[in-house]
Steps between C-alpha positions, in 0.01 A plus 500: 500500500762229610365328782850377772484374816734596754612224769540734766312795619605811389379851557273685360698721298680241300160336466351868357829534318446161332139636383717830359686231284178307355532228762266352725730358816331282698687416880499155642716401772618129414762540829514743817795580735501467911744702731730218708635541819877576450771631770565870420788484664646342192435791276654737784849298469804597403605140433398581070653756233185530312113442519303365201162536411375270185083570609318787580326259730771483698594859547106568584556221795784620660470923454207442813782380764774752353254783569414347867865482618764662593769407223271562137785810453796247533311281244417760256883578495584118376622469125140351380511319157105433328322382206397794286119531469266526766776374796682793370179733560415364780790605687520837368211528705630435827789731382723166475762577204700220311818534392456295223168281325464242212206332328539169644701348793793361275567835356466620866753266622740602221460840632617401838794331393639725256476757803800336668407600824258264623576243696175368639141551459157507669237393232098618653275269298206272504479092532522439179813718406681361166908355578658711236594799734636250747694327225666741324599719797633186689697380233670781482584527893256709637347412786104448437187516804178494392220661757135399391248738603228370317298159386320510134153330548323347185164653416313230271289741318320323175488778196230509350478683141729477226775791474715618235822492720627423853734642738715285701733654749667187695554159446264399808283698362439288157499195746235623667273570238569154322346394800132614335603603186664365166714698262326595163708505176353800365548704814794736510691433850713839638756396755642746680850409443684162357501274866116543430514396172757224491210335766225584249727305215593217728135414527370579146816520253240655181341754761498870377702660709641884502705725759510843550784752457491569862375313812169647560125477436503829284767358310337174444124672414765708191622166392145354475367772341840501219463149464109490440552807255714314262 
């Protein structure tokens, strides 16, 4: 049985759905996320064409206040753009639909421009939200506000055990466990999409690195499990 750590918690289906597949997962939370303060008022504006969602973390912080107010309905009618993946789920379940999702926030921002009726956009992220969204869409004349609902903390876990692959799913979070840990060249390393992995290389150039068809931890346990098989 393959033996993968995971570097974020994940439920216990994908954990008994790993053991389906022949793998032993293992969860380890090398960072955590913490709910900011932010002005709701913001997200009840009119002053923004579009709302964009590039974390699940972020939709979790901000569905609370929606739900608490009067004005969640006026939101929910916004043209919402998101990552695919678990951002994408996670709306669903607050019944949040978006008009249009990509696998990583350049695509997403491609998305928005080719719709030719944006002209500014509210981005609900974390701290430590990447520039590329910002760049593209301001380069091409749309107006860009970020709102950050959330802070990601480091969690300086030291692993203990040696593992026949590793999941990464943000580049804080393979800072975060360099912090204890060191990479190992025969360790497989899953990212869950290339900003991941183009951290992982920029740190170790010969690591083994592979990313999944699609954006989430189901996808990534598939590509382990293909790329172990060969």
């Amino acid at each position: 049985m393959l033996k993968v750590l995971s570097t974020k918690s994940q439920d216990e289906d994908l954990v008994r759905t790993a053991g389906q597949m022949g793998i032993a997962l293992d969860c380890i939370e090398v960072i955590r996320t913490q709910t900011m303060d932010f002005d709701i008022s913001v997200l009840r504006s009119d002053s923004y064409d579009a709302i964009v969602f590039t974390s699940s973390s972020a939709v979790r912080a901000v569905t609370p206040s929606l739900k608490r107010g009067p004005g969640g309905s006026d939101y929910q009618r916004k043209r919402v753009y998101s990552l695919s993946g678990k951002t994408q789920s996670e709306l669903v379940k607050h019944n949040i639909v978006s008009i249009a999702v990509a696998d990583n926030a350049s695509q997403l921002a491609d998305k928005i421009i080719t719709d030719g009726n944006i002209r500014s956009v509210l981005h609900i992220c974390g701290d430590l939200k990447l520039d590329v969204l910002e760049n593209k869409l301001t380069a091409s004349g749309i107006s860009y506000k970020p709102l950050i609902v959330y802070e990601t903390v480091p969690v300086s876990n030291e692993i203990n055990g040696d593992y026949d692959a590793v999941m990464f799913y943000s580049p804080s979070g393979i800072e975060s466990f360099l912090t204890k840990n060191n990479f190992n060249r025969d360790t497989l390393y899953c990212c869950i999409g290339e900003t991941t992995a183009q951290k992982l290389r920029g740190i170790d150039e010969s690591a083994n690195i592979i990313i999944p068809n699609e954006p989430t931890p189901h996808a990534m346990l598939r590509a382990i499990k293909e790329n172990k098989s060969k």
